[in-house]
C-alpha positions as CSV (number, residue, x, y, z in Angstrom):
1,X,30.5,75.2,-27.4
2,X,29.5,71.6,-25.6
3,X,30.4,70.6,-21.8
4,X,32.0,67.3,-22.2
5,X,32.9,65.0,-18.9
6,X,36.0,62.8,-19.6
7,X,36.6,59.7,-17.9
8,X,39.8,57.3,-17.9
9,X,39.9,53.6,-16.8
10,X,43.0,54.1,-14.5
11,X,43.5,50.5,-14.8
12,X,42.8,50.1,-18.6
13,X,39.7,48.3,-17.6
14,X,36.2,48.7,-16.5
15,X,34.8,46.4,-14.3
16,X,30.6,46.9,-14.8
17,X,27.4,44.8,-14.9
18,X,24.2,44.8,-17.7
19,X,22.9,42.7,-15.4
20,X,22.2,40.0,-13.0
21,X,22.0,37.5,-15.8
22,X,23.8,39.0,-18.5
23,X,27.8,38.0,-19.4
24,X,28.5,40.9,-21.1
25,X,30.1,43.8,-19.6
26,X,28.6,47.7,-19.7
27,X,31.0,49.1,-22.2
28,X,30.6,52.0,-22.5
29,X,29.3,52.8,-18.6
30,X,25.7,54.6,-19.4
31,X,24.8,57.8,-18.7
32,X,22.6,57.2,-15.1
33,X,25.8,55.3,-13.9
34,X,28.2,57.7,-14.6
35,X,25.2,60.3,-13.2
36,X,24.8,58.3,-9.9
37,X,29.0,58.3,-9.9
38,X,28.9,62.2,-9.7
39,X,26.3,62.0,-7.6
40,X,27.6,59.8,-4.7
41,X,30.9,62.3,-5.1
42,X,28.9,65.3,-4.3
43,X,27.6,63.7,-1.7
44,X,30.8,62.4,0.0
45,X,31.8,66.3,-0.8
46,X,29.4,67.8,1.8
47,X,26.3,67.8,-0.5
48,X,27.0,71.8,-1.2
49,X,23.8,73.3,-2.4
50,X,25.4,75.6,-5.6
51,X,27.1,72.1,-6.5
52,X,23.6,70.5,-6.5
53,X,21.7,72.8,-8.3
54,X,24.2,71.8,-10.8
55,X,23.6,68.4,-10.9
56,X,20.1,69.3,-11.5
57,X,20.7,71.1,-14.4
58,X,22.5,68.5,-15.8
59,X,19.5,66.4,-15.4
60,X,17.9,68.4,-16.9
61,X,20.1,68.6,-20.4
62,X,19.2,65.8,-23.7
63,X,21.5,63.3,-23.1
64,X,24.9,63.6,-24.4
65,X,26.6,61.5,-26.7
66,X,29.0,58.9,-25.7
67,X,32.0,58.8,-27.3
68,X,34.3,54.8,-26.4
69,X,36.9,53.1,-28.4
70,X,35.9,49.4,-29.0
71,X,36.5,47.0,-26.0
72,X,37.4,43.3,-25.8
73,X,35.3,41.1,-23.0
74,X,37.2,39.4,-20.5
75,X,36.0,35.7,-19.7
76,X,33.4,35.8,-17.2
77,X,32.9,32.4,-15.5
78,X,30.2,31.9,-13.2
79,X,30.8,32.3,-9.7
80,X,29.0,31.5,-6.2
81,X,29.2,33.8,-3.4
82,X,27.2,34.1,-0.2
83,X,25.1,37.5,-0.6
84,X,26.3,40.3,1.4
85,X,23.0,41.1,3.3
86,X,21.1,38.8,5.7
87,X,17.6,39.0,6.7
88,X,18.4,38.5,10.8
89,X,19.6,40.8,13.0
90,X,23.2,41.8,13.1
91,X,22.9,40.8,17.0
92,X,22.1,37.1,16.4
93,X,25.6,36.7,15.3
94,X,26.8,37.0,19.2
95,X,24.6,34.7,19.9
96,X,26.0,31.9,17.6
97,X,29.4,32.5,18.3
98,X,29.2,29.0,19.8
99,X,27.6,27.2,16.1
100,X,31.1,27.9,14.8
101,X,32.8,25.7,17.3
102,X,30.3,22.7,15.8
103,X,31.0,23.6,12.4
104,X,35.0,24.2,12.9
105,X,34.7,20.3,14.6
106,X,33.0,19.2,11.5
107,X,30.0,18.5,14.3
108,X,25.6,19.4,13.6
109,X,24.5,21.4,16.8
110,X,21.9,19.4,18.8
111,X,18.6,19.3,17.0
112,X,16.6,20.9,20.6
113,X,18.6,23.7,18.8
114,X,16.6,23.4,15.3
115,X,15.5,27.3,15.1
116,X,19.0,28.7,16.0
117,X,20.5,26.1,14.0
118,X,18.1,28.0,11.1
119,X,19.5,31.3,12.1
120,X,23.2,30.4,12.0
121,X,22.9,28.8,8.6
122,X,21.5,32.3,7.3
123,X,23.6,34.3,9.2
124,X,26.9,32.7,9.2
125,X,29.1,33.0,5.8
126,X,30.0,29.4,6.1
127,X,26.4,28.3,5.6
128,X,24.9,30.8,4.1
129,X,23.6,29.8,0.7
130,X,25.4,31.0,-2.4
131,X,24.0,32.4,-5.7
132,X,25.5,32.9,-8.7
133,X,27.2,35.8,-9.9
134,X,29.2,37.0,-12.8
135,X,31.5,39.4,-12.8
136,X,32.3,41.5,-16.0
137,X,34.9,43.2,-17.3
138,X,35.6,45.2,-20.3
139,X,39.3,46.1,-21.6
140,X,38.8,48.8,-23.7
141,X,40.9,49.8,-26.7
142,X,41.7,53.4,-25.6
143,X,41.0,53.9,-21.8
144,X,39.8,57.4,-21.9
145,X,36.0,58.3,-23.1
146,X,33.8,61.4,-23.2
147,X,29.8,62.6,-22.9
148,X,29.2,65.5,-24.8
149,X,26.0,67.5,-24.0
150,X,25.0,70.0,-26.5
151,X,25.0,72.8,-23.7
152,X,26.9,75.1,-22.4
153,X,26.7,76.0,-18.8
154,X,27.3,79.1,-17.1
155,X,30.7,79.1,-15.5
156,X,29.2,78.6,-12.1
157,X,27.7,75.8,-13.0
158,X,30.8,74.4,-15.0
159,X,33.1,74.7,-12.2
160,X,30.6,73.0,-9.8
161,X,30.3,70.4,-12.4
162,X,34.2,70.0,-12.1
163,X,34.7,69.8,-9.2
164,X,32.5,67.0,-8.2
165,X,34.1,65.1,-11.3
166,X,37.6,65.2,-10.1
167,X,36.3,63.8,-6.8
168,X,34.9,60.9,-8.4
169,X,37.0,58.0,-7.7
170,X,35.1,54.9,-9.3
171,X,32.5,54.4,-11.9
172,X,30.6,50.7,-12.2
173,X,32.2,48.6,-9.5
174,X,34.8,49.8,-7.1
175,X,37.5,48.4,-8.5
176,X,37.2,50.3,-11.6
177,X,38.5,53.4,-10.7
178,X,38.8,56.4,-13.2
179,X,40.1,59.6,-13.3
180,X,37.3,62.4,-14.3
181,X,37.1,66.2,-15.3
182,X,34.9,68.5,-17.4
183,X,36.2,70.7,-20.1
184,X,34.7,72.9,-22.4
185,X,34.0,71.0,-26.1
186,X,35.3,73.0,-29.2
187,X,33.0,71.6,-31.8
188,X,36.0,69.2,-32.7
189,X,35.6,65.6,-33.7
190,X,35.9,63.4,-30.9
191,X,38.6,60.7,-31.2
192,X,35.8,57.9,-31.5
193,X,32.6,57.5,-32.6
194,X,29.2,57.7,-30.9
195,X,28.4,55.0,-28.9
196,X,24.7,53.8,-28.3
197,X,23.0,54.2,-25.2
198,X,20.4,52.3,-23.2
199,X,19.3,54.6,-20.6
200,X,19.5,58.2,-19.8
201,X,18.8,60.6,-16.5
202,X,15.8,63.3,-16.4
203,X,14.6,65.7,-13.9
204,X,14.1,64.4,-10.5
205,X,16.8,61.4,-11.1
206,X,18.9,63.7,-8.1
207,X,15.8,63.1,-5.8
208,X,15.4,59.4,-6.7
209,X,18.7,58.4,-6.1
210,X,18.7,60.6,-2.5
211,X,15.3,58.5,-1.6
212,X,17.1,55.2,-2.5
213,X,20.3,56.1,-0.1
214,X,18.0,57.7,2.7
215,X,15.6,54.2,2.7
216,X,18.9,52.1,2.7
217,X,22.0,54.0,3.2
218,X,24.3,50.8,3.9
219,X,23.3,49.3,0.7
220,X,21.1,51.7,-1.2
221,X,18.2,49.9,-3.9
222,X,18.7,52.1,-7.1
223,X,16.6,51.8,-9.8
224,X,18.2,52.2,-13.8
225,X,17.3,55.1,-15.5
226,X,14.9,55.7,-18.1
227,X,14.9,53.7,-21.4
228,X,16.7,54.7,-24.5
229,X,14.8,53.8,-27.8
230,X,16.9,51.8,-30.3
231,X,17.1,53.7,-33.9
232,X,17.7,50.7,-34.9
233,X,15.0,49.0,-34.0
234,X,11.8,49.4,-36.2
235,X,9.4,51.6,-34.5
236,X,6.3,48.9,-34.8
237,X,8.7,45.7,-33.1
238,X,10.1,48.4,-30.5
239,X,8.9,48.2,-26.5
240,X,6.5,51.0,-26.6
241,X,7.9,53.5,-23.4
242,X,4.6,53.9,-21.8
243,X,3.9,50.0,-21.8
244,X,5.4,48.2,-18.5
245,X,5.5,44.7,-18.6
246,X,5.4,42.5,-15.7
247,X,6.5,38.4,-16.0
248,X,5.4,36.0,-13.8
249,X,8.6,34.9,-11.9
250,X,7.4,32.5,-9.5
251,X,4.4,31.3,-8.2
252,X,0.9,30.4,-9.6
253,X,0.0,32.0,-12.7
254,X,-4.1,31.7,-13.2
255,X,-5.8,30.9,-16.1
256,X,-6.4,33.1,-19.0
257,X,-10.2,33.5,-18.3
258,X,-9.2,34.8,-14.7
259,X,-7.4,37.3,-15.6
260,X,-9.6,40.1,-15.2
261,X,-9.7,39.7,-11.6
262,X,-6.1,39.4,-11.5
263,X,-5.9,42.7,-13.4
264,X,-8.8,44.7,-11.3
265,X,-6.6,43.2,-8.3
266,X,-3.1,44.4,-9.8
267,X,-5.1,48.1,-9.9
268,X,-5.9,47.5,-6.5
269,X,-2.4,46.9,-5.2
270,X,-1.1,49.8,-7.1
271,X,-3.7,52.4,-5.4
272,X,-2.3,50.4,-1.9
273,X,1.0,52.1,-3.1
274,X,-0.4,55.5,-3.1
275,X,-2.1,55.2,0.4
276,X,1.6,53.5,1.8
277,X,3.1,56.6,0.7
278,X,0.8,58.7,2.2
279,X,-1.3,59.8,-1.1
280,X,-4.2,58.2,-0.2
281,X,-6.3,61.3,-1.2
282,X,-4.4,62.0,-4.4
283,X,-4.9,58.9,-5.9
284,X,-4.8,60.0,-9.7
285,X,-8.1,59.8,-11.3
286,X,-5.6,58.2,-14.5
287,X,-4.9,55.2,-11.9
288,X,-8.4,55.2,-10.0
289,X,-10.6,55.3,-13.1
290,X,-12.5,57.3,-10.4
291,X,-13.0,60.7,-9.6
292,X,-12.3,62.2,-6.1
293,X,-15.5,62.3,-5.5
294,X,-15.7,58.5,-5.9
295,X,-17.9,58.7,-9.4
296,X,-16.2,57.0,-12.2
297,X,-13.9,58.8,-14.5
298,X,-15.8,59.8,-18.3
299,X,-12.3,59.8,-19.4
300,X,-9.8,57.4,-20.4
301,X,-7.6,55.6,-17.4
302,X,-4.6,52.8,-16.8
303,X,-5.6,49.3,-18.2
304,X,-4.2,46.2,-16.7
305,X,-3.9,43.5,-19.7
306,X,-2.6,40.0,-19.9
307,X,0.0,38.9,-21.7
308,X,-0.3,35.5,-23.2
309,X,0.7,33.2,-25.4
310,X,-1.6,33.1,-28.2
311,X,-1.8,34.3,-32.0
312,X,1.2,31.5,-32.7
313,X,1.6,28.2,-33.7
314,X,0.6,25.6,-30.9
315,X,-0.5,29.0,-28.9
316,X,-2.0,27.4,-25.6
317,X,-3.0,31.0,-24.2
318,X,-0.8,30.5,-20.9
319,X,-0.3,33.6,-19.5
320,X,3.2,34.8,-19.0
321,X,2.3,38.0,-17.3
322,X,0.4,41.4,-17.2
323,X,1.2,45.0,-18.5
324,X,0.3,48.5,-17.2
325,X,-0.9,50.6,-20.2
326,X,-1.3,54.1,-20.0
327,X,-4.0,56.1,-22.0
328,X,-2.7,57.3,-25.7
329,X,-0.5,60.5,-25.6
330,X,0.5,59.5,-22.1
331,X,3.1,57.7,-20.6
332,X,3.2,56.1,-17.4
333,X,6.3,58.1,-16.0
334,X,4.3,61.7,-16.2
335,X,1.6,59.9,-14.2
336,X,2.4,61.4,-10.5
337,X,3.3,59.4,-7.7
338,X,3.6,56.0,-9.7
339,X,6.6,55.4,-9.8
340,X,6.7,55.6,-6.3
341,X,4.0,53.8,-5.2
342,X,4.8,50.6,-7.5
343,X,8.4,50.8,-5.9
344,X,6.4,50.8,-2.3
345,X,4.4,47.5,-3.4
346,X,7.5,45.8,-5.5
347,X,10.3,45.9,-3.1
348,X,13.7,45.1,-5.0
349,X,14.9,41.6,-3.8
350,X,18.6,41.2,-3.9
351,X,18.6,37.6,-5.0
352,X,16.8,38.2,-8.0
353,X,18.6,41.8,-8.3
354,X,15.0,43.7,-9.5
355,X,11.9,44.5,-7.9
356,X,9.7,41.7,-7.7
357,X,5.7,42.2,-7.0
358,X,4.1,39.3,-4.6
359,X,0.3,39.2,-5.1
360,X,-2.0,37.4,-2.5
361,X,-5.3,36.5,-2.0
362,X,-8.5,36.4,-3.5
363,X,-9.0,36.1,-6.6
364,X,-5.3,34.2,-7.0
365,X,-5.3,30.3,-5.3
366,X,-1.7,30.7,-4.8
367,X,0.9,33.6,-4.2
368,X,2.1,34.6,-7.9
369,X,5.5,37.2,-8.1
370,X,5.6,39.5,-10.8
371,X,8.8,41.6,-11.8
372,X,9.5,44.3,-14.5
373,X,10.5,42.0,-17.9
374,X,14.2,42.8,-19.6
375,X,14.8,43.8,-23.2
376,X,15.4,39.9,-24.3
377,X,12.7,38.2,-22.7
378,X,9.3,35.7,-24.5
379,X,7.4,37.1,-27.5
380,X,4.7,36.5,-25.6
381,X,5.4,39.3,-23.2
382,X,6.2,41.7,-26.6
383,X,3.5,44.4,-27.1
384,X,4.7,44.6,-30.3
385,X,1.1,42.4,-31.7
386,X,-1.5,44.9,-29.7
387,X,1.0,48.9,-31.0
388,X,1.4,48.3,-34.2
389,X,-0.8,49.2,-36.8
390,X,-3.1,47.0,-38.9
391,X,-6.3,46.7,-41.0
392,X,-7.7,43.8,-39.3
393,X,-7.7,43.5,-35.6
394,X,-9.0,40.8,-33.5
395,X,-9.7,39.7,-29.9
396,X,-7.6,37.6,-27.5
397,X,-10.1,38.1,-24.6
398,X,-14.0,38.6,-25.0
399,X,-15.3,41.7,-25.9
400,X,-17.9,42.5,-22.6
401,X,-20.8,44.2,-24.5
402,X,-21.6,47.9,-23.1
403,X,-25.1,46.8,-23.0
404,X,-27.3,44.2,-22.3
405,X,-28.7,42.6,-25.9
406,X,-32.4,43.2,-26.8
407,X,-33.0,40.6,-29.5
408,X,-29.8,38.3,-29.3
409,X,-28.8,38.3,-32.9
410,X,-25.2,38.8,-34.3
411,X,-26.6,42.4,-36.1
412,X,-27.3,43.9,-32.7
413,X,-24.0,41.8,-31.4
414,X,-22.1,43.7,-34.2
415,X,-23.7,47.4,-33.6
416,X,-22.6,47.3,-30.2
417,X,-19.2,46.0,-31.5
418,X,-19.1,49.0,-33.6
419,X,-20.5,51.2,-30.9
420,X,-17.3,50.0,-28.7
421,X,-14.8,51.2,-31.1
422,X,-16.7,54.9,-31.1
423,X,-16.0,55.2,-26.8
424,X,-12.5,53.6,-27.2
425,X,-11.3,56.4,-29.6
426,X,-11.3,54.4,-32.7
427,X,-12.9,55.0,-36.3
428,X,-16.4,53.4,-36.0
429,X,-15.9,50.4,-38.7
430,X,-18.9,49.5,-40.9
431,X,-20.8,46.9,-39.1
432,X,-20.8,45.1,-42.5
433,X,-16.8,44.4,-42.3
434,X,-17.6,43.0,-38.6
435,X,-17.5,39.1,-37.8
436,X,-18.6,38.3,-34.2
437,X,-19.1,34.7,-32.5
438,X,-18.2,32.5,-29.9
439,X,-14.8,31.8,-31.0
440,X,-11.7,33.7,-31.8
441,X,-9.5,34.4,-34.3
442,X,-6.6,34.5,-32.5
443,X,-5.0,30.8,-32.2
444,X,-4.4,30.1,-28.4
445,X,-7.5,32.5,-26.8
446,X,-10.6,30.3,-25.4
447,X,-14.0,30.8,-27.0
448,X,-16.0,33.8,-25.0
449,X,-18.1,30.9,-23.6
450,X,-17.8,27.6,-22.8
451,X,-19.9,24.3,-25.0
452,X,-22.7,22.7,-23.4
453,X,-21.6,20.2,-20.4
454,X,-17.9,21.7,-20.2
455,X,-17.0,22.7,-16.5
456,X,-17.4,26.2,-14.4
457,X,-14.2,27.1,-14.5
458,X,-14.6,26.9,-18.1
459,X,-16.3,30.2,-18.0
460,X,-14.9,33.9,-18.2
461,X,-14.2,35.4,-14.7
462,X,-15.6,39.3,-15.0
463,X,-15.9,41.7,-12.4
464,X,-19.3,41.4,-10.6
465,X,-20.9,44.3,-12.1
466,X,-20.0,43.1,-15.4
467,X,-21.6,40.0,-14.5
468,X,-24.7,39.9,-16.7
469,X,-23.5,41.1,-19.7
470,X,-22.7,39.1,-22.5
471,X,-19.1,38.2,-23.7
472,X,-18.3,38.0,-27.6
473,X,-15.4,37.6,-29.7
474,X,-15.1,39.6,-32.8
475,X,-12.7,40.3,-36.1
476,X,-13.0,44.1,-37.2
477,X,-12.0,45.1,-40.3
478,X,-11.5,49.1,-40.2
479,X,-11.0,49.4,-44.1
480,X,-8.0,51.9,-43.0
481,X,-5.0,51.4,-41.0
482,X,-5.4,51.6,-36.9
483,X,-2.6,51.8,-34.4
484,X,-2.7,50.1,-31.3
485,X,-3.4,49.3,-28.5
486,X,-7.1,48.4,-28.9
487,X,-9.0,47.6,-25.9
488,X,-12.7,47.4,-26.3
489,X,-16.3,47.0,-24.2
490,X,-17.2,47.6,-20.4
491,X,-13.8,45.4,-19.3
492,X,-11.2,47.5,-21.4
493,X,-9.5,49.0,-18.5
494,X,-9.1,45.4,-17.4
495,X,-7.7,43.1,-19.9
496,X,-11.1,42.4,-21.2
497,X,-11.9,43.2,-24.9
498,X,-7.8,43.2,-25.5
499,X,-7.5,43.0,-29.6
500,X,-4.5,41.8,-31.9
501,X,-3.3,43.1,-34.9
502,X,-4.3,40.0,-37.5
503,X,-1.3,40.4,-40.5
504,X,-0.8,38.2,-43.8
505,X,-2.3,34.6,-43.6
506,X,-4.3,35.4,-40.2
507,X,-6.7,37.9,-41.8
């Protein structure tokens, strides 16, 4: 026997966003929204503790299956409202009272007035600025769907469950208002087929969503759910689920040979995360790359890695953002406190509707904003090239050697190349099927040092203790196939020594 939650569009349609920039409606809802739907009823209900511990075991279940007839899109025309938040004080609108005289008179307030006359136009919905919007909606076929979870609760659970369903009044925007109730499943077909989903809920989604409405309870920042994996999608082109992938939004995006410091910096901001959240001494050694002792971890830790484009035609190697990458066999969302303390550094921004990272300082000349990338976003960003498996890999940024060189020839160059795959993990590769030099092979990645006369700033930026040791680019040919991500030499762990899978022509 399954528990299945049924839900009906009361209105015959359902009024729900993908996202800030995306036209087409959420049909069906997925799972964390209808989740965060029973959620804010058990909440309104008294937030009963029996009724809790059954939203936590829900949480807890594989997600269901969503059952949704087939929908038709309404138009969805772009619209500009003001946004419903300003950044002054509620109290400055007193204040102003007399700026809307000017304005109903068609007159400017007196320019002695210039900072008020700032604060009105931010305050007041007649001059605050608008941003776009869009508004979708979905009229589905049959206004009634289901999730079906392959569980069966106890019936203290179940009638918890219920009850908090038939309290729910709305699910997606509040105009789309639904009528909701659990029953018991009797193996029966369902009266449409499954649906795909895009995210799903997991323990401790209750205690997120709590945070969220205790840091903002007028207008709560909730973050999606986990990511659903596409069986469609082939597993090698696929996001992998430990990879996240920041784009440059805004600002000043360095130079490809900068980088590294970028990356050592982007570490640094994250560990500031931990310590505003009061983990300053719990810092996981997986984040650190440092015991708690302050001696540097012998095991394998978070790498920082740019994100350029290179390895296609007219690649320039622009950098188009960074990714965190998690060791192999662990993802970045069983990594404790993370989640958290990015959240604590990337504060969501309402204009932009996601959390957005502002990084300052030394080593960037200019602020640069980072924010979690979408599904449909540049190839460049994909790390499709660096996961999936190949023959013949090759770097996009120098290798750093792990020593420094004794007699400067391209056989000890190649030992230590060989030697670097051995502490990242890899098969060692015969040093006969290595090519090292200057430049790469990837088309877009600058050689590992600049020609005679060029500039400075031509040069690789490493961390200072890296310094002195040399930088070489390399093609590896393992004989067998090797999954990614390959990341060799002392500046692994920060986008130094990042390798690409070559395929076809490239090799």
């Amino acid at each position: 026997m399954s528990l299945v939650l049924e839900i009906e569009f009361l209105t015959g349609v359902c009024r729900a966003a993908r996202g800030p920039a995306i036209a087409a409606p959420d049909w069906p809802p997925q799972i964390d929204r209808v989740f965060s739907a029973l959620v804010s009823a058990w909440a309104a209900r008294g937030e009963c503790t029996e009724e809790r511990q059954a939203l936590e075991w829900l949480e807890r279940q594989s997600p269901p299956a969503v059952h949704a007839s087939a929908q038709t899109a309404r138009a969805t025309p772009e619209v500009f409202v003001p946004p419903n938040d300003s950044a002054s004080p509620a109290g400055e609108l007193g204040k102003l009272k007399w700026f809307r005289d000017y304005l109903a008179r068609g007159i400017r307030p007196p320019e002695s007035s210039a900072k008020a006359w700032a604060t009105a136009q931010s305050v007041l919905p007649e001059t605050r600025v608008r941003k776009e919007r869009r508004f979708p909606v979905a009229r589905p076929d049959d206004p009634v769907m289901t999730l079906a979870w392959c569980a069966s609760p106890e019936p203290r659970v179940f009638q918890a469950l219920d009850k908090i369903a038939r309290d729910v009044g709305y699910v997606g925007h509040s105009a789309s208002l639904v009528r909701c109730r659990f029953v018991y499943g009797n193996g029966t077909a369902q009266r449409h087929p499954a649906a795909p989903t895009r995210r799903r809920i997991y323990p401790g989604r209750l205690d997120e969503l709590e945070r969220a409405y205790r840091a903002n309870p007028t207008r709560p920042v909730i973050s999606p759910g986990a990511a659903v994996p596409s069986a469609a999608e082939p597993a090698a082109e696929a996001q992998p689920p430990g990879w996240l992938v920041l784009e440059a939004i805004g600002g000043r995006v360095p130079d490809i040979r900068a980088a590294a410091l970028v990356c050592r910096a982007l570490r640094r901001a994250l560990m500031s995360g931990y310590r505003h959240i009061g983990r300053a001494d719990r810092i996981p050694e997986v984040v650190s790359g440092h015991t708690p002792s302050g001696e540097p971890t012998r095991y394998p830790h978070l790498s920082v890695v740019p994100m350029a484009f290179a390895g296609y035609p007219h690649a320039d190697g622009r950098v188009f953002g960074f990714a965190l990458v998690p060791p192999a066999q662990t993802k970045l969302t069983d990594i404790p406190g993370l989640r958290a303390a990015f959240e604590e550094i990337a504060p969501y921004d309402r204009c932009m509707e996601q959390r957005v990272l502002e990084m300052k300082g030394a080593p960037l000349l200019a602020p640069l904003r980072l924010a979690p990338a979408g599904a449909a976003t540049k190839r460049s960003l994909s790390p499709a090239p660096y996961v999936r498996p190949a023959h013949v890999w090759a770097s996009v940024t120098p290798i750093v050697l792990d020593r420094h060189l004794k007699r400067r020839d391209d056989d000890e160059v190649r030992e230590l190349v060989a030697r670097a795959c051995e502490n990242a993990g890899l098969p060692r590769p015969d040093t006969g099927r290595i090519r090292v030099g200057k430049h790469s092979a990837i088309a877009g990645a600058p050689p590992a040092r600049p020609s005679s006369g060029e500039p400075p700033w031509m040069r690789w930026k490493v961390p200072a203790q890296l310094a002195s040791r040399s930088l070489a680019h390399a093609v590896i040919d393992f004989g067998d196939e090797v999954a990614g991500p390959v990341f060799l030499g002392a500046g692994r762990f920060t986008g130094l020594g990042l390798c690409r899978g070559l395929r076809g022509p490239e090799v």
